[in-house]
N, C-alpha and C positions, 0 to 999 in steps of 0.2 A: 282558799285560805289566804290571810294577809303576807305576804312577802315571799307567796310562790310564782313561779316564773312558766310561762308557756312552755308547751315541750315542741322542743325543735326538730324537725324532719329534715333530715340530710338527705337534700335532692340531688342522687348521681346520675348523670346523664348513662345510663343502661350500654349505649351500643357505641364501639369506639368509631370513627369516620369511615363511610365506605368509598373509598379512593384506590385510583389505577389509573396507569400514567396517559391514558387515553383521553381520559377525561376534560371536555372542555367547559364544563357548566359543573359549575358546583351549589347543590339547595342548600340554605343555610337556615337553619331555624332556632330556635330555644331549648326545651326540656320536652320530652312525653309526659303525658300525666305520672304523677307516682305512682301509681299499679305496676308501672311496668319497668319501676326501681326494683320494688318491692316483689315480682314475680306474680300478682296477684290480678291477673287477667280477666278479664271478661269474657265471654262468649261472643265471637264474632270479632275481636282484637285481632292482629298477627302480629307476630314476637318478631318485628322487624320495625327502623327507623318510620316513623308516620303511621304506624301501626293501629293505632286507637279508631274503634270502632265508630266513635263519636268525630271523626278527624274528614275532610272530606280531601285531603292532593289524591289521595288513588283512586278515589272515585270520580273525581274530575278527569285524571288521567285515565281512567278507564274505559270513557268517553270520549275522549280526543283520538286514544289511540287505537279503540275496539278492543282490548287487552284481553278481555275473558277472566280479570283475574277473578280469584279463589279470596272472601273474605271469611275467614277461619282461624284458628288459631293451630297451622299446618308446618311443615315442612317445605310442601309445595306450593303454598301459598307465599312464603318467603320467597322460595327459589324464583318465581314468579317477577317480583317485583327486581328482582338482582338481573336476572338475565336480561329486563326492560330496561335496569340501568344503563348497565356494560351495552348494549345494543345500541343505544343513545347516547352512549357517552359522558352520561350525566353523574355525575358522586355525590355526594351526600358528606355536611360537615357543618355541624349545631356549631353556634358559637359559643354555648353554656358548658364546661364541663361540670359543675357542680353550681348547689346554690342551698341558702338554709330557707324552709318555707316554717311557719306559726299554723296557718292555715293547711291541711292537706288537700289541695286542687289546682288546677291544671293552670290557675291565670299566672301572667306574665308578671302583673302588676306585685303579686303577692311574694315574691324572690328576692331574697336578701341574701346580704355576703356572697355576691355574685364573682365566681370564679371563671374567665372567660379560658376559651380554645384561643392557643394563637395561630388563628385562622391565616396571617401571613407567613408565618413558618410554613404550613401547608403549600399556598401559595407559590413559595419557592420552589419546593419538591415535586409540584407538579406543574410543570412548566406552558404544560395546553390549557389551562383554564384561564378562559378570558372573561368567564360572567359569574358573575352572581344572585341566584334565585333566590331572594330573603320573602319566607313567606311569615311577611308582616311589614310593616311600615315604620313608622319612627318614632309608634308611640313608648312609653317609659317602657322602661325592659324588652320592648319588638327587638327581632334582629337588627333592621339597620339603626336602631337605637345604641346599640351593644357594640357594634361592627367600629359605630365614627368614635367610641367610648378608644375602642381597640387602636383603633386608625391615631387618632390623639396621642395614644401613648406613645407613638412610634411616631410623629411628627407630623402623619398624613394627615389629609382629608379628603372628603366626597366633593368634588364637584357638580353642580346639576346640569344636566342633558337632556330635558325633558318632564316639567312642572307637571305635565297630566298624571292621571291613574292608568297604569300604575308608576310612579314616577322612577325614571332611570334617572343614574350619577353614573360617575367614572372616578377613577385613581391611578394613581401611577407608581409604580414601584418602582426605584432607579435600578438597575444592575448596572455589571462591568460594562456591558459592551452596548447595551439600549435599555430605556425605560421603556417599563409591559406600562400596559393602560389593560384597564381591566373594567369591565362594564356591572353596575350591581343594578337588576329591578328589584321592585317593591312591590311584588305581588300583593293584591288581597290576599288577607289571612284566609284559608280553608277550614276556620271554623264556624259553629255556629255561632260562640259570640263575636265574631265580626259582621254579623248580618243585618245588625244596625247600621251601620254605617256603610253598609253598602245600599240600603237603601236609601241613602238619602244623597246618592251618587246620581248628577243628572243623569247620566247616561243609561244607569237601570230605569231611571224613573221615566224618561222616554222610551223607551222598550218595552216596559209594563205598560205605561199607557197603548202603545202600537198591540200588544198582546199578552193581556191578561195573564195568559197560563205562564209567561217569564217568572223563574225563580231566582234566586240567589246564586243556585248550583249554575244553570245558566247562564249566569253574567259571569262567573269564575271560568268557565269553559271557555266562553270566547277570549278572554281575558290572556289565560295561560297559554291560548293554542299557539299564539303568536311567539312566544318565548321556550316553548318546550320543543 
């Protein structure tokens, strides 16, 4: 009808940071799909951070690390992935805490009135994190798109450290007594819509050609191993 308006989906980020003072790596990512705003799961999801069935870090990680994990929508399939946390040291800390979508699905592009996490409050409170796993890159709304958004308001910025894929930066956080430097990579996104452009990565494309059966999953594995 003339001069009705979209209905807007209030996209809340579900799970609040999982952070403990051990932690030296922090993933930083975006939103889950809305299902999992909304409670409305799939079969084969788990009701935890990266959870989505359709999502490939734990399955990549389940790879590198032999994990055995449980994909299900469990208990122990959570507990799974938490224990691999804490064990590794790793935390978990979206930079999105909300966002308003027109569209209901999972793209990044698709996220308006973007409410960020201030990811360096965190930062401060947890004083052993020296990197940052952003799994995605710098396209419009990826995390380290969001991150230099973040960094900006507060004065910083990314330095770069390393042009390749996946490309590292650095920053510096002044304190009283010494400035952290803190390292962020730019994973490949673990989904399937990044699998464009991961093919057309020379580096897959030589390894496809050396052996055919190379997939996507594949090239994220070797990828990750070196940073997880």
């Amino acid at each position: 009808m003339p001069g009705t308006h979209p209905k807007i989906f209030k996209h809340v980020h579900p799970y609040p940071p999982f952070l403990f003072k051990e932690a030296t790596k922090l993933i930083v990512g975006t939103l889950p799909p809305p299902r999992f705003t909304t409670g409305d799961l799939k079969p084969g999801d788990v009701n935890f951070c990266y959870g989505s069935r359709d999502g490939q870090l734990w399955r990549i990680l389940d790879r590198i690390f032999e994990l055995g994990l449980l994909f299900e929508t469990s208990e122990k399939a959570v507990d799974q992935r938490k224990e691999f946390l804490l064990k590794r040291k790793i935390g978990i800390c979206d930079i999105i805490d909300k966002a308003d979508r027109v569209k209901l699905d999972a793209s990044d592009i698709g996220m308006h009135n973007i409410v960020l996490r201030d990811l360096l409050m965190y930062l401060k409170d947890y004083k052993k994190v020296d990197t940052l796993l952003f799994t995605g890159g710098s396209s419009k709304n990826g995390p380290e798109y969001l991150f230099r958004r973040l960094l900006k308001e507060k004065g910083l910025s990314l330095k770069p450290v390393d042009s390749r894929v996946p490309r590292i930066h650095k920053f510096e956080i002044p304190g009283e007594t010494r400035t952290r430097v803190i390292r962020t990579v730019s994973l490949t996104a673990p989904s399937g819509s990044a699998n464009r452009a991961v093919g057309s990565i020379e580096e897959y494309k030589r390894a496809k050609e050396r052996d055919p059966s190379y997939t996507t999953i594949d090239f994220r594995v070797a990828q990750y191993r070196s940073f997880f």
